[in-house]
MIKOL-573370 format. One record per residue (C-alpha): chain; x, y, z. Coordinates in steps of 0.2 Angstrom, whole numbers, plus 5000, padded with zeros to 4 digits. Layout:
% MIKOL-573370
kette,u,v,w
A,X,Y,Z
...
END
This chain:
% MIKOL-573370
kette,u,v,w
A,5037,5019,5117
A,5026,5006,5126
A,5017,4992,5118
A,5000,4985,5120
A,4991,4967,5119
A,4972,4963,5118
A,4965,4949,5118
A,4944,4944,5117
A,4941,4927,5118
A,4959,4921,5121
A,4966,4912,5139
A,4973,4924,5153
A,4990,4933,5147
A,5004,4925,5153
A,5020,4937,5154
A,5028,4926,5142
A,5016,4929,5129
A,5024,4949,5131
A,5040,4945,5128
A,5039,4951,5110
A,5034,4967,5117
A,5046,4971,5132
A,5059,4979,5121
A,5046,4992,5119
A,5042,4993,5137
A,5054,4988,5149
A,5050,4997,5163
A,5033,4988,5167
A,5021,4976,5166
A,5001,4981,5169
A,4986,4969,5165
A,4969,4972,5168
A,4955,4957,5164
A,4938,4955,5164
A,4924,4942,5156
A,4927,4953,5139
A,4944,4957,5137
A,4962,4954,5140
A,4971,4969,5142
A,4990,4970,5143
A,5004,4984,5142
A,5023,4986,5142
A,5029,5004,5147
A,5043,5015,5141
A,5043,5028,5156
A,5044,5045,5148
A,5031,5055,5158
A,5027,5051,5177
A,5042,5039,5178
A,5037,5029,5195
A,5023,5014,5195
A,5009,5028,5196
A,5013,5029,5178
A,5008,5011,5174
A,4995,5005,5163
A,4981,4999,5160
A,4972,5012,5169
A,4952,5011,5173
A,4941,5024,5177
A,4922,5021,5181
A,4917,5018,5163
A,4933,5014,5153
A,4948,5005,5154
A,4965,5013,5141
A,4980,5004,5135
A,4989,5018,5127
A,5006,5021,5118
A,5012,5038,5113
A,5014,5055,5118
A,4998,5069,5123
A,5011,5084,5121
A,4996,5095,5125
A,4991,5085,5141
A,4991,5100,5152
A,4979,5109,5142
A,4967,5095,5141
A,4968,5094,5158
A,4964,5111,5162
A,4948,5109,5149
A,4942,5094,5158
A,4944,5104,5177
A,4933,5118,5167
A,4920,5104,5165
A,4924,5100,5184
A,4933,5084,5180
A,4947,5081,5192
A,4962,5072,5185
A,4973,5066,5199
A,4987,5058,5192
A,5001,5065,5182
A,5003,5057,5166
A,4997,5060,5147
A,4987,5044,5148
A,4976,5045,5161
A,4974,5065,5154
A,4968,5057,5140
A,4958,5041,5148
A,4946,5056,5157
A,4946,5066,5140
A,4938,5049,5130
A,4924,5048,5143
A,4921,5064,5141
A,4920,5068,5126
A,4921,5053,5116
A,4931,5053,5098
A,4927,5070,5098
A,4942,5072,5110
A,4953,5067,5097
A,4955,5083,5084
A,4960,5092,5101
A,4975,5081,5105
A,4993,5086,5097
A,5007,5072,5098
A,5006,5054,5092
A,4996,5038,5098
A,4989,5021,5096
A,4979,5016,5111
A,4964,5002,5116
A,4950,5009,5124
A,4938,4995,5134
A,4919,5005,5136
A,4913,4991,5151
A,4896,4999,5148
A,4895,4995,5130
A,4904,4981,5130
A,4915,4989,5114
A,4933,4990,5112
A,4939,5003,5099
A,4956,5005,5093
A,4964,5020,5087
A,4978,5027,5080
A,4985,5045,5077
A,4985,5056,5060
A,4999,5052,5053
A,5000,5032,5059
A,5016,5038,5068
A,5012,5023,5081
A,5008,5007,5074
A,4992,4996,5078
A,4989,4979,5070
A,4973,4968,5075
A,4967,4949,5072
A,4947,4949,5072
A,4936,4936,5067
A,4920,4929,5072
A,4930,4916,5086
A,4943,4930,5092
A,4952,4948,5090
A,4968,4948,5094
A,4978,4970,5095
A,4996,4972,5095
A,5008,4987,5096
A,5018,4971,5085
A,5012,4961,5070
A,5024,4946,5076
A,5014,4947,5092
A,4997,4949,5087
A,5003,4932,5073
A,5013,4923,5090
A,4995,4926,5100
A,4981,4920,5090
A,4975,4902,5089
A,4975,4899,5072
A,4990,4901,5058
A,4989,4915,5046
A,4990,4915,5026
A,5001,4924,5018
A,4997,4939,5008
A,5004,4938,4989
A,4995,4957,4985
A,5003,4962,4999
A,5020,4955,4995
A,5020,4959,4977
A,5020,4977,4981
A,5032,4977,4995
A,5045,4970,4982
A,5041,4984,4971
A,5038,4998,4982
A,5045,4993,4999
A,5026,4996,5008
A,5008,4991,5007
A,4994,5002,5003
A,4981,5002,5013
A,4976,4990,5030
A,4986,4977,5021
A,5000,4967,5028
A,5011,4951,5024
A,4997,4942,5031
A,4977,4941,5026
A,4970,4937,5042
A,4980,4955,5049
A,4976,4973,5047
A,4983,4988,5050
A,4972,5003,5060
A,4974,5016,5046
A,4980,5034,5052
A,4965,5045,5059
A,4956,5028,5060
A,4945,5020,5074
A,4941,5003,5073
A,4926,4999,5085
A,4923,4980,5091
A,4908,4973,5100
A,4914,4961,5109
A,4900,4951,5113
A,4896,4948,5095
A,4911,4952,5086
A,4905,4964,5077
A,4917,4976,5070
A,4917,4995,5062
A,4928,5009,5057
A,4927,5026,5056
A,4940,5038,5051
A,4939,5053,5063
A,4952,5065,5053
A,4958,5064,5036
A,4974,5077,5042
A,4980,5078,5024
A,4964,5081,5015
A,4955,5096,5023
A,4941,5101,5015
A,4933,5116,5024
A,4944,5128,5013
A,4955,5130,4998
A,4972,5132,4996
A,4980,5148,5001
A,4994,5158,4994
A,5012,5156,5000
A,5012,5176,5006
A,5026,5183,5020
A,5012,5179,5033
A,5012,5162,5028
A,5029,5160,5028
A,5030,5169,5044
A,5016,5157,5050
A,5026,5144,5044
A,5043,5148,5053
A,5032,5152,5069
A,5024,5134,5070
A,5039,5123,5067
A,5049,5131,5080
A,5034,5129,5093
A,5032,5111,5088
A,5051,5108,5089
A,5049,5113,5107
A,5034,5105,5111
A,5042,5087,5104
A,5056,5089,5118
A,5040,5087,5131
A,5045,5074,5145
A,5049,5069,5162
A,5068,5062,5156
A,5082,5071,5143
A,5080,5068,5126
A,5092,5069,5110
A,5091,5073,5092
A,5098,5066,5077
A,5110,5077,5064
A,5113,5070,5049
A,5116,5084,5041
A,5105,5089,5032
A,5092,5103,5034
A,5077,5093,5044
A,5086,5085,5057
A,5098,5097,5057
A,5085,5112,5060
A,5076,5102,5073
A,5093,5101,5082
A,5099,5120,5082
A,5083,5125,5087
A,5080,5112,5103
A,5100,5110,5107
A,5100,5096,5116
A,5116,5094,5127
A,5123,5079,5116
A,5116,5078,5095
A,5122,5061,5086
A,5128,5055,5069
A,5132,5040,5060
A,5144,5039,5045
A,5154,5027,5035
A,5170,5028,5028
A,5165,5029,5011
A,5165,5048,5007
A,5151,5046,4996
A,5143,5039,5013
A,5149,5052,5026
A,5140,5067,5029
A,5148,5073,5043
A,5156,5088,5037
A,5139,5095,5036
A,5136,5090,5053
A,5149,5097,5061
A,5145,5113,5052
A,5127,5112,5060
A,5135,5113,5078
A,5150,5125,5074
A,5134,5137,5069
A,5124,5132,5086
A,5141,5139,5095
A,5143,5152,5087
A,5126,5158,5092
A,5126,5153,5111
A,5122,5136,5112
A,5135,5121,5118
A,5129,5106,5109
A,5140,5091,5106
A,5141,5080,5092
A,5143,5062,5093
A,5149,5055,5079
A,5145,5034,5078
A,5157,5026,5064
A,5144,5013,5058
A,5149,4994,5059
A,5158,4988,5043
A,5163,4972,5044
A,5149,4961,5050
A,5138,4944,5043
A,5126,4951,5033
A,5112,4936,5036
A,5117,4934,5055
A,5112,4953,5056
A,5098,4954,5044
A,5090,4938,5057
A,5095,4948,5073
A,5084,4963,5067
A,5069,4954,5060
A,5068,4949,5076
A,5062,4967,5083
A,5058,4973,5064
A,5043,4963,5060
A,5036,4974,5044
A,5050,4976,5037
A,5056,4988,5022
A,5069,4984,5011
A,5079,5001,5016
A,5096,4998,5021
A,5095,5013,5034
A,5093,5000,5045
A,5112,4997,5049
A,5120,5011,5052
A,5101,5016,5064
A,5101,5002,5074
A,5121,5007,5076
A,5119,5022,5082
A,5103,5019,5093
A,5113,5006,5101
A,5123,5021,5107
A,5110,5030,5111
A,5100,5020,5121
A,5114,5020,5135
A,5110,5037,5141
A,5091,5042,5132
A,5074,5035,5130
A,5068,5051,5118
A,5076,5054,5101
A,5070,5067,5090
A,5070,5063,5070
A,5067,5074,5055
A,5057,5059,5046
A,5042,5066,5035
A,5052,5084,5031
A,5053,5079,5014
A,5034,5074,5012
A,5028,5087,5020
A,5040,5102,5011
A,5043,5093,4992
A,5061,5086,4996
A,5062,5073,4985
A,5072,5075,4966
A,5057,5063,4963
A,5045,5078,4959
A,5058,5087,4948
A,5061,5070,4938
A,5041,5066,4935
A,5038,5083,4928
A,5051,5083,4916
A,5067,5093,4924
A,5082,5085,4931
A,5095,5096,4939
A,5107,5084,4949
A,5120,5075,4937
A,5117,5059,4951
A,5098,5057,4942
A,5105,5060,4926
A,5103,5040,4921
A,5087,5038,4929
A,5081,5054,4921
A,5088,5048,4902
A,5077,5031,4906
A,5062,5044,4910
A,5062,5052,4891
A,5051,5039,4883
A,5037,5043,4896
A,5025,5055,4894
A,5013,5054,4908
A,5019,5059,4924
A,5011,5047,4935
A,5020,5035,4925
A,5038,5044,4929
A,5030,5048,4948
A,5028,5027,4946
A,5046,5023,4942
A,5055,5033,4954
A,5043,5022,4966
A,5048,5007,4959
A,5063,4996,4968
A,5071,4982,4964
A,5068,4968,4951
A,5052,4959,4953
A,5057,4946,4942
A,5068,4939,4955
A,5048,4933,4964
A,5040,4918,4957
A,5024,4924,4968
A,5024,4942,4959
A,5008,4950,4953
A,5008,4965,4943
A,4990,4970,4949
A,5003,4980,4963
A,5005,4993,4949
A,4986,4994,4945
A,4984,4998,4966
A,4998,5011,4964
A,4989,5019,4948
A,4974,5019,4959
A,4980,5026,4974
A,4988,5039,4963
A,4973,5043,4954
A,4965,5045,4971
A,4974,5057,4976
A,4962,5074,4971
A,4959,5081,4955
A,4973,5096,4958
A,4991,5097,4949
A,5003,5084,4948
A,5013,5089,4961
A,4998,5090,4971
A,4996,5074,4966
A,5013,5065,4972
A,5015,5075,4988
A,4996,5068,4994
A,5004,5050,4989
A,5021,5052,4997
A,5013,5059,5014
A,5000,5046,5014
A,5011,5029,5007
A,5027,5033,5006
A,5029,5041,5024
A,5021,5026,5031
A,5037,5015,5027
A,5049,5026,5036
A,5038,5027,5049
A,5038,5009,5052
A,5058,5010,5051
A,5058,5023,5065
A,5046,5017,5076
A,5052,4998,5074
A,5070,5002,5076
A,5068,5012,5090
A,5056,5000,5100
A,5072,4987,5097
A,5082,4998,5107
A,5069,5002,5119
A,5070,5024,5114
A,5056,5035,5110
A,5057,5041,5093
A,5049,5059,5089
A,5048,5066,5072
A,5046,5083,5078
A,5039,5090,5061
A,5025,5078,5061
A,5014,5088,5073
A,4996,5091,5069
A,4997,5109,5071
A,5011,5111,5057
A,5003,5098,5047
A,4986,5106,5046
A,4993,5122,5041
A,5008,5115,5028
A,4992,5105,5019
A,4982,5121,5014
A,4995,5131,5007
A,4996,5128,4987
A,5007,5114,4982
A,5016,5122,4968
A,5021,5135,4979
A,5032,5121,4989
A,5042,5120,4974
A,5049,5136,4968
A,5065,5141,4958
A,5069,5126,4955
A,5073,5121,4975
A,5067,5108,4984
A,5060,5113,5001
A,5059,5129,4997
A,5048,5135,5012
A,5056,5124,5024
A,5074,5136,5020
A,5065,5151,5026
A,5064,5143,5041
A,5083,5134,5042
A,5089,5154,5040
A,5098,5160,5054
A,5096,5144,5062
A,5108,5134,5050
A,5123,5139,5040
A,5120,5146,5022
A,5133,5129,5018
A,5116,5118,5025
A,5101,5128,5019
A,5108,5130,5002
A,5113,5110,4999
A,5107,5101,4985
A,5116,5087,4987
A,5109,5078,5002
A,5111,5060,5001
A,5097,5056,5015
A,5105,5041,5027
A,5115,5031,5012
A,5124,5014,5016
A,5136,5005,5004
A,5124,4991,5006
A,5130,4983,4988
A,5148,4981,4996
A,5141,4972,5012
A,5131,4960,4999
A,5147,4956,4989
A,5157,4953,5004
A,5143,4942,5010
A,5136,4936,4993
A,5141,4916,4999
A,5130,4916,5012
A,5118,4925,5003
A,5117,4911,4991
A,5116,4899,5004
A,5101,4904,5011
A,5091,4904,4998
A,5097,4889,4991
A,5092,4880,5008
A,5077,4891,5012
A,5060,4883,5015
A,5054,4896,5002
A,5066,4893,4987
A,5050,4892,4976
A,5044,4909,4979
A,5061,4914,4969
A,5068,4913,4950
A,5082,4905,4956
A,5089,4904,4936
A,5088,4923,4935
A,5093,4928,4953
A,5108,4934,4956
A,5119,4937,4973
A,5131,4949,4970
A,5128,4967,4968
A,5131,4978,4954
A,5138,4994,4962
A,5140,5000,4982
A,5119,5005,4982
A,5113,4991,4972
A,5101,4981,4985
A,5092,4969,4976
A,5102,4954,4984
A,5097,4963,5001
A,5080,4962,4997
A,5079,4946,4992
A,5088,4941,5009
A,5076,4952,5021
A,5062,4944,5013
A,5068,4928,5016
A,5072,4929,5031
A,5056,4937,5037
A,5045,4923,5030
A,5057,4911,5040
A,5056,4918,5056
A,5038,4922,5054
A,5029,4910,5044
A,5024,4893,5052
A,5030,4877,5044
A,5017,4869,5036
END
């Protein structure tokens, strides 16, 4: 976790200005300036921990910001000492500053791990920004004719440049429905996202700007779909334990997380880390520990020594004072109220480790969400039942695929725009001409994962950890991707493929649950107890027309209900970041 400014035709970056960014890099400071370009990096020392390590680094022809993880460093290495290139230092990111001038973007199919990085080409004149396959790492730029502004964070890429950015109402419209933006979008128009498997190239001279997407990772089209066979599956198994280990890759200890459930909970048995954490409530219907402690009974009983640490997430606490302390550090925020009980037990974690393994994208990648059972017409969980009723009346199933999607009440936003729906049809329809399923895992990998990265990645830089969702690896992507989609969802079970894998790894209790309640927060009992203050925010707010105050209400209707949350994060977003007029 590091973080990274740029800045062409901008004044000399002060340290102040990388304030913003020191949670995500606490351990140094680097700059390197020329006539072109302002580069600047915070580091998160995780390979080659003393100031040998620091960043920018230059070589003869370019010059590389970079933040991420080369888990396959070593062997890019050895392929540039083939080509009798010498690589003296010790670290990932000058590995993979040789590796660019050699080879260019060509290098990048070769690289397994997760990036966003700057690269300055002082013969060229260029600087091209890229980010990794899956946008794991985040990239947001400011570029116009006057000046380009590149941040790890979209606060400060909007604290940097010159001139006040305008609100995004498209952008906003299908946040408040969805919880993420499609596309390069952001809440603001003059800011973009670098879109996973993307390269944005500048021309600094003149401004002139063009992307190129180097790998579309879950589209290959060089062959069809194949069978799930035993050598699949077997192929399958193989792969996610040698991606697990190669997530753990580093010069300091990492952790895990174990909710419980069967991704993070895999990913743990197999690396045992000396010391695996947990969050719970006290709400039974919020506490999934019993499942957890299962998970490392089973890792004992097999050889390992594992511990569980079990964090009993905060409770009692002012709902809008917390909400402001985390928008500070969660600047693209999602409405998901996974953000509480995280940001508890990373703040636990951070006292003894900078890496942290996370299951996030299992369910994309292996079909684990009851949304695919629901848009093509079956429901077998009594907890959808309602949402499933609600469904009978709609016979498309992108439609169905569509509601699950949907969150909240957009009549609550004076500003909203129902052209977010069209964008989501689109996106949908864009998603190949295979089946259905097909259809929604395509979307849920490419949108929906995106969102929950941005939760990972921005809560973690807050707490100044590595996060590393150690089934996101290209290598176990590429494969997953070609086998057939409907295979992925087989006698009626979620993930099917994926418990091939948990067996003998996890208990039968774990591999067979079909109750998994994902990282649930009684976030409708923290509005009620805090539903005053709520209303006096957004009575006072600077943005109380943006709301249908008649029709909003501040009190929620059961212990899940979040609408009132939402309403409150946004708020409290466009206060912190939105300049006065």
């Amino acid at each position: 976790m590091c973080g990274i400014l740029a800045i062409r035709n901008g004044p000399a970056v002060h340290h102040r200005q990388l304030a913003s960014l020191r949670r995500r890099g606490p351990d140094a400071i680097g700059y390197w300036v020329n006539a072109d370009i302002n580069i600047s990096h915070t580091r998160l020392s995780i390979i080659g921990l003393d100031e040998r390590g620091s960043q920018p680094v230059e070589n003869e022809r370019h010059v590389i910001a970079f933040n991420g993880e080369i888990y396959n460093f070593e062997d890019i290495r050895a392929a540039l000492g083939a080509c009798k290139i010498r690589v003296q230092g010790s670290t990932d990111t000058e590995v993979l500053l040789h590796a660019w001038t050699k080879w260019g973007p060509q290098a990048l199919p070769r690289l397994t791990g997760f990036w966003a990085f700057v690269v300055y080409d002082k013969q060229e004149r260029t600087l091209t920004l890229v980010r990794d396959q899956l946008g794991i790492k985040p990239l947001y730029y400011w570029h116009s004719p006057e000046q380009t502004v590149v941040s790890s964070l979209l606060r400060t890429v909007v604290e940097t440049a010159s001139e006040s950015p305008d609100l995004d109402y498209q952008a906003l419209s299908e946040y408040v429905r969805y919880q993420f933006t499609f596309g390069e979008k952001t809440f603001f128009k003059q800011v973009k996202k670098v879109l996973p498997g993307q390269m944005v190239e500048i021309h600094l001279p003149t401004g002139a700007l063009k992307t190129q997407c180097y790998e579309d990772i879950l589209n290959p089209t060089d062959q069809p779909n194949e069978p799930l066979t035993p050598g699949a599956i077997q192929r399958t198994n193989e792969l996610i334990i040698s991606c697990c280990y190669k997530s753990t890759i580093s010069d300091t200890s990492f952790t895990t997380f174990c909710s419980g459930g069967m991704d993070s909970s895999l990913i743990t048995a197999i690396t045992r880390p000396d010391v695996a954490y947990h969050c719970n409530y006290k709400d039974p219907e919020c506490n999934e520990t019993f499942f957890a402690k299962q998970v490392i009974e089973h890792i004992h009983a097999n050889g390992g020594n594992t511990r569980l640490m079990t964090i009993n997430a905060d409770e009692d606490f002012d709902l809008c004072a917390r909400v402001a302390s985390i928008i500070e550090d969660f600047d693209e925020p999602a409405i998901g109220s996974v953000i509480f009980p995280l940001d508890d037990l990373l703040s636990r974690v951070k006292a003894r480790y900078k890496v942290i393994l996370t299951g996030t994208g299992g369910d994309e990648l292996f079909a684990g969400y009851v949304r695919y059972q629901l848009a093509l017409g079956e429901c077998f969980q009594d907890s959808y039942r309602m949402l499933f009723e609600k469904m009978a009346s709609v016979k498309s199933v992108a439609a169905r695929f569509e509601m699950t999607h949907a969150k909240g009440n957009t009549d609550l936003y004076a500003f909203y725009d129902r052209e977010a729906e069209n964008t989501f049809r689109e996106a949908y329809q864009a998603c190949g001409s295979g089946s259905e399923l097909q259809k929604m895992l395509m979307f849920d990998r490419r949108y929906f994962l995106s969102g929950l990265l941005n939760i990972d990645d921005k809560m973690c830089g807050r707490h100044s950890l590595e996060s590393r969702p150690s089934l996101l690896h290209q290598d176990l992507v590429r494969h997953i991707v070609r086998i057939e989609p409907d295979a992925l969802l087989t006698n009626k079970d979620l993930k099917y493929l994926l418990r091939f894998a948990a067996l003998g790894y996890l208990p039968e209790s774990v591999v067979r649950r079909t109750d998994k309640m994902g990282f649930t927060t009684p976030i409708g009992d923290f509005v009620n107890r805090n539903a005053h203050r709520i209303r006096e925010q957004i009575m006072d707010s600077r943005f109380r027309q943006f709301y249908n105050l008649k029709t909003t209400g501040f009190h929620a209707d059961n212990k899940y209900s979040r609408e009132a949350f939402g309403l409150l994060m946004l708020d409290t977003w466009l206060n912190r970041y939105v300049r006065p007029q």
